[in-house]
N, C-alpha and C positions, 0 to 999 in steps of 0.2 A: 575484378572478382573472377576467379577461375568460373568454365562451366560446369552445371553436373553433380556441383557437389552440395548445393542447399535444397532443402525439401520442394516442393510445389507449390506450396500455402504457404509460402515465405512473400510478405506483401506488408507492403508500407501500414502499420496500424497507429493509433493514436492510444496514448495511455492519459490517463484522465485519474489525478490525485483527488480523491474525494473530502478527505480534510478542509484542503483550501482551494478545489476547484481547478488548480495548474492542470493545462493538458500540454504533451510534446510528442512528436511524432518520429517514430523509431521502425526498425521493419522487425517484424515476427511473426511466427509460426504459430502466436497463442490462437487458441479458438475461442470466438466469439459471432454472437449472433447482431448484437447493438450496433448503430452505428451512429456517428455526430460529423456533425459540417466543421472540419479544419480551413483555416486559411483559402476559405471560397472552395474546396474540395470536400466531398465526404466519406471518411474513410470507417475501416471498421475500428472500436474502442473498447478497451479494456480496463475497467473500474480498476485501482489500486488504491488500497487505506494510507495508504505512506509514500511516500518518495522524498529525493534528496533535496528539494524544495519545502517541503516540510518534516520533516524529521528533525530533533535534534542537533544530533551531533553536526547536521551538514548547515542546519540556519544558525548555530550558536545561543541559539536558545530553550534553555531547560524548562523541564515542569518540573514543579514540586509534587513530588508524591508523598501522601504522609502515611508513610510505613508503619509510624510507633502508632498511629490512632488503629489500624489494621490489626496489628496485633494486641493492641490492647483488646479490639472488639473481641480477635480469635479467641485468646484466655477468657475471657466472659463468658464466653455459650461453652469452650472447650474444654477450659484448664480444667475446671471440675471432674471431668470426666479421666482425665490422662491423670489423675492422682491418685487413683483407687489402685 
């Protein structure tokens, strides 16, 4: 790695999938004040709702979202009103 050319606060953090709990440790410049015990070390951590661990597209597994009951609600309270 060249010198000189990455920030200061550039340091080993831990990112932490709050869906299913997966953490893995990556370096970056995010701030945070939190910190958890990795792998017998304790570094600083980064809550994330998502990662390629739990997401979709990357574990092959879908949710059903039911869209039609969604908009059925929406026209319910709405349509009325969008027909005037």
């Amino acid at each position: 790695m060249k010198k000189g050319i990455h920030p200061d606060n550039y340091r080993p953090v831990v990112f932490r999938d709050m869906s299913n709990g997966d953490m893995f440790l990556t370096k970056s410049t995010a701030k945070t004040t939190d910190t958890v015990e990795f792998e017998g070390e304790t570094y600083p951590v980064v809550k994330v709702e998502i990662s390629s661990s739990s997401h979709p597209f990357y574990t092959g597994k879908s949710k059903l979202v039911d869209t039609a009951g969604r908009v059925d609600k929406f026209m319910s309270r709405y349509g009325k009103a969008a027909k005037k």
